[in-house]
N, C-alpha and C positions, 0 to 999 in steps of 0.2 A: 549870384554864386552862393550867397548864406542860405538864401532858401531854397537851393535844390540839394545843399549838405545838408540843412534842416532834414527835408522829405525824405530823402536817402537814409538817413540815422532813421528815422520816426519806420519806412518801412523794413530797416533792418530788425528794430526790436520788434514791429506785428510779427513780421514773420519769426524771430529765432520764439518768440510766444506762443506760437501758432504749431512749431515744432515740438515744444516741451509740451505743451498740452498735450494728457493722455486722453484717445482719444474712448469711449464705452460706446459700447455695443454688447446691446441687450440677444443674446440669441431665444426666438419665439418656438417652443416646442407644442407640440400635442402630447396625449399622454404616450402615446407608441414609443414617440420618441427620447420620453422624460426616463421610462421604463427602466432603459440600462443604466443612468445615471442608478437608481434605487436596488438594483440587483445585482452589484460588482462582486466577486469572489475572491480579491487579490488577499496581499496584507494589510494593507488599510483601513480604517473605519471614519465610517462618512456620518458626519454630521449634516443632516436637511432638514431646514428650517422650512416651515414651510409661511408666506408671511405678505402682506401687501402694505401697502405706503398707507393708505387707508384708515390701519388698525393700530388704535393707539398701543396697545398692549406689544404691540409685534415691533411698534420702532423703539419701545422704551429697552426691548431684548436686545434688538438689532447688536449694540454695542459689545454685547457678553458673546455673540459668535463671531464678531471678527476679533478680540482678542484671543477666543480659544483658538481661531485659525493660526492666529499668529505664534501665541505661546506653543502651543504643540505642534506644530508643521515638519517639526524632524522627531517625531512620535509618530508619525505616518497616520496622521487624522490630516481628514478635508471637510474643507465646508461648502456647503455649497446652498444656495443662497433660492429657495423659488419662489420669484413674483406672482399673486394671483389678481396684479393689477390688473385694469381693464388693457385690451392690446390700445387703443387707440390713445391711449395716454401715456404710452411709451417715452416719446420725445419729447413731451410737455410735462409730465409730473416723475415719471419713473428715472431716467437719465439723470434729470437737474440732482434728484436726490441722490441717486447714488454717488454724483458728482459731490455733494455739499456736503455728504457724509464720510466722504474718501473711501466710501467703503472698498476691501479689497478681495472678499472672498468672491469667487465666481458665483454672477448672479444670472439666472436663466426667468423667463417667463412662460406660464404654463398656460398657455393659450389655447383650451380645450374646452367646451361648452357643452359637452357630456359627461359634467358632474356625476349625475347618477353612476357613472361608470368607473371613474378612476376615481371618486372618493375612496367606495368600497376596496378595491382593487390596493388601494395604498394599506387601507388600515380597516377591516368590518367594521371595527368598533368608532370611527371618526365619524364623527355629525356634519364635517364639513366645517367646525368653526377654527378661527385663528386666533393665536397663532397657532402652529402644529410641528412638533420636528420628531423624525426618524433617527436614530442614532443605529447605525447595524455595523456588522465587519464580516466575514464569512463564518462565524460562530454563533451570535448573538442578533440578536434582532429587537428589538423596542421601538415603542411607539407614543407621544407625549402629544395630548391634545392640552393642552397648557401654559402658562409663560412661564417664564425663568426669571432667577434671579443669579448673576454668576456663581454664587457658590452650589446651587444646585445643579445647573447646568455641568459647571466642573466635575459635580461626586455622580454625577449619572456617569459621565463622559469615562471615571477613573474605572467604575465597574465594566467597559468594555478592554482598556487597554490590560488591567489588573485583574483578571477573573479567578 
Protein backbone atom coordinates (compact mmCIF):
# COMPACT_ATOMS: atom_id res chain seq x y z
CA UNK A 1 0.00 0.00 0.00
CA UNK A 2 3.15 2.62 0.73
CA UNK A 3 4.42 2.02 -2.50
CA UNK A 4 1.69 2.36 -4.76
CA UNK A 5 1.11 5.97 -2.50
CA UNK A 6 4.63 6.33 -3.12
CA UNK A 7 4.25 5.88 -7.17
CA UNK A 8 1.03 7.64 -7.19
CA UNK A 9 2.68 11.03 -5.43
CA UNK A 10 5.99 10.49 -7.52
CA UNK A 11 3.53 10.47 -10.87
CA UNK A 12 1.45 13.20 -9.72
CA UNK A 13 4.42 15.50 -9.39
CA UNK A 14 6.07 14.19 -13.22
CA UNK A 15 3.00 14.90 -14.38
CA UNK A 16 1.66 18.54 -12.69
CA UNK A 17 5.93 19.14 -13.98
CA UNK A 18 5.22 18.10 -17.17
CA UNK A 19 2.14 20.64 -17.20
CA UNK A 20 4.00 23.74 -16.06
CA UNK A 21 6.65 23.12 -18.36
CA UNK A 22 6.33 25.75 -21.08
CA UNK A 23 6.49 23.98 -23.93
CA UNK A 24 9.03 26.09 -27.30
CA UNK A 25 8.51 25.79 -30.60
CA UNK A 26 10.83 27.16 -32.84
CA UNK A 27 8.45 28.15 -36.11
CA UNK A 28 11.06 27.40 -39.49
CA UNK A 29 10.32 30.24 -42.08
CA UNK A 30 11.84 30.78 -45.54
CA UNK A 31 12.45 34.23 -46.56
CA UNK A 32 8.93 34.63 -48.25
CA UNK A 33 7.55 33.90 -45.31
CA UNK A 34 10.00 36.05 -42.75
CA UNK A 35 9.04 38.90 -45.29
CA UNK A 36 5.87 40.33 -43.44
CA UNK A 37 7.45 39.85 -40.14
CA UNK A 38 10.03 42.78 -41.59
CA UNK A 39 7.53 44.95 -43.46
CA UNK A 40 4.51 45.61 -40.90
CA UNK A 41 2.86 49.15 -41.22
CA UNK A 42 1.03 49.27 -37.91
CA UNK A 43 1.81 51.46 -34.78
CA UNK A 44 4.53 49.51 -33.57
CA UNK A 45 8.22 49.33 -33.97
CA UNK A 46 9.86 46.05 -34.40
CA UNK A 47 13.06 45.38 -33.19
CA UNK A 48 15.00 42.17 -35.39
CA UNK A 49 17.79 40.84 -34.19
CA UNK A 50 19.02 38.99 -36.38
CA UNK A 51 21.51 36.25 -34.58
CA UNK A 52 22.58 32.36 -34.05
CA UNK A 53 23.68 30.38 -30.94
CA UNK A 54 26.80 29.98 -32.67
CA UNK A 55 28.07 33.75 -32.34
CA UNK A 56 29.57 34.74 -29.60
CA UNK A 57 28.94 38.54 -30.04
CA UNK A 58 25.14 37.82 -30.68
CA UNK A 59 24.48 35.73 -27.26
CA UNK A 60 26.52 38.33 -25.31
CA UNK A 61 23.47 40.97 -26.82
CA UNK A 62 20.93 38.38 -26.68
CA UNK A 63 20.18 39.83 -22.99
CA UNK A 64 19.79 43.73 -23.97
CA UNK A 65 16.72 42.59 -26.45
CA UNK A 66 14.75 40.58 -24.09
CA UNK A 67 14.93 43.27 -21.55
CA UNK A 68 14.15 46.09 -24.15
CA UNK A 69 11.20 43.65 -24.90
CA UNK A 70 10.22 43.63 -21.70
CA UNK A 71 10.93 47.15 -20.52
CA UNK A 72 8.97 48.74 -23.54
CA UNK A 73 6.12 46.35 -24.40
CA UNK A 74 3.44 48.89 -23.59
CA UNK A 75 5.48 51.45 -25.82
CA UNK A 76 4.29 49.35 -28.60
CA UNK A 77 7.92 47.81 -29.58
CA UNK A 78 8.32 43.98 -30.32
CA UNK A 79 11.12 41.96 -30.53
CA UNK A 80 11.43 39.47 -32.48
CA UNK A 81 14.22 37.14 -32.25
CA UNK A 82 15.86 35.39 -35.95
CA UNK A 83 17.74 32.23 -35.63
CA UNK A 84 20.15 31.65 -38.43
CA UNK A 85 21.14 28.34 -36.64
CA UNK A 86 21.51 25.32 -38.72
CA UNK A 87 17.52 23.69 -39.05
CA UNK A 88 18.79 20.38 -37.99
CA UNK A 89 20.04 21.62 -34.69
CA UNK A 90 16.87 22.93 -33.78
CA UNK A 91 15.96 20.42 -31.00
CA UNK A 92 19.43 19.69 -29.99
CA UNK A 93 21.15 23.16 -29.55
CA UNK A 94 18.53 25.93 -30.47
CA UNK A 95 15.43 24.76 -28.03
CA UNK A 96 17.87 23.79 -24.91
CA UNK A 97 18.99 27.40 -25.26
CA UNK A 98 16.25 29.25 -25.58
CA UNK A 99 14.99 27.15 -22.79
CA UNK A 100 18.28 27.83 -20.46
CA UNK A 101 18.13 31.40 -21.38
CA UNK A 102 14.32 31.91 -20.46
CA UNK A 103 14.31 33.86 -23.27
CA UNK A 104 10.82 35.40 -24.02
CA UNK A 105 10.81 37.46 -27.03
CA UNK A 106 9.42 35.56 -30.09
CA UNK A 107 12.14 33.51 -31.69
CA UNK A 108 11.67 32.35 -35.35
CA UNK A 109 14.29 30.38 -37.56
CA UNK A 110 15.16 31.57 -40.91
CA UNK A 111 15.56 28.49 -42.76
CA UNK A 112 16.49 29.65 -46.37
CA UNK A 113 19.78 28.63 -48.20
CA UNK A 114 19.46 31.38 -50.68
CA UNK A 115 21.52 33.88 -48.98
CA UNK A 116 22.35 35.52 -51.98
CA UNK A 117 18.83 36.50 -51.92
CA UNK A 118 17.38 37.66 -48.77
CA UNK A 119 20.76 39.00 -47.48
CA UNK A 120 20.42 41.83 -50.08
CA UNK A 121 16.78 41.91 -49.96
CA UNK A 122 16.93 42.71 -45.88
CA UNK A 123 19.63 45.38 -46.05
CA UNK A 124 22.03 46.07 -49.75
CA UNK A 125 24.42 47.07 -47.52
CA UNK A 126 24.81 43.68 -45.08
CA UNK A 127 27.77 41.31 -45.83
CA UNK A 128 25.76 38.70 -44.31
CA UNK A 129 27.68 38.80 -40.80
CA UNK A 130 26.36 38.59 -37.19
CA UNK A 131 24.94 39.87 -35.34
CA UNK A 132 22.55 42.24 -37.42
CA UNK A 133 19.21 43.83 -36.26
CA UNK A 134 16.52 46.00 -38.05
CA UNK A 135 14.85 48.57 -35.90
CA UNK A 136 11.92 50.06 -38.33
CA UNK A 137 8.07 51.27 -37.61
CA UNK A 138 6.16 52.69 -40.53
CA UNK A 139 8.22 55.98 -40.44
CA UNK A 140 11.69 54.91 -40.00
CA UNK A 141 13.59 52.29 -41.20
CA UNK A 142 17.55 51.36 -39.98
CA UNK A 143 19.62 48.82 -40.29
CA UNK A 144 22.70 47.66 -37.74
CA UNK A 145 25.32 45.20 -38.86
CA UNK A 146 26.87 45.38 -35.43
CA UNK A 147 26.57 44.28 -31.65
CA UNK A 148 25.14 46.25 -28.98
CA UNK A 149 25.69 47.21 -25.90
CA UNK A 150 22.22 48.13 -23.83
CA UNK A 151 22.75 51.50 -23.70
CA UNK A 152 23.15 51.99 -27.36
CA UNK A 153 20.70 49.66 -28.30
CA UNK A 154 18.27 51.69 -25.97
CA UNK A 155 19.41 55.37 -27.66
CA UNK A 156 18.83 53.79 -31.22
CA UNK A 157 15.56 52.28 -30.02
CA UNK A 158 14.45 56.11 -28.38
CA UNK A 159 15.20 57.74 -31.90
CA UNK A 160 12.37 55.53 -33.41
CA UNK A 161 9.63 55.98 -30.55
CA UNK A 162 10.98 60.08 -30.07
CA UNK A 163 11.73 61.46 -33.63
Amino acid sequence: MIRKSIFLLALLVITFSCKNEKTIEVISLDYNQLKPYLEKTDDKTYVVNFWATWCAPCVKELPYFEIINKAYANQNVEVLLVSLDFPKQVDKKLIPFIKKRNLQSEVVLLDDTNENVWIPAINENWSGALPATLIYNKNNRKFYEQSFTYEALENELKTFLNP
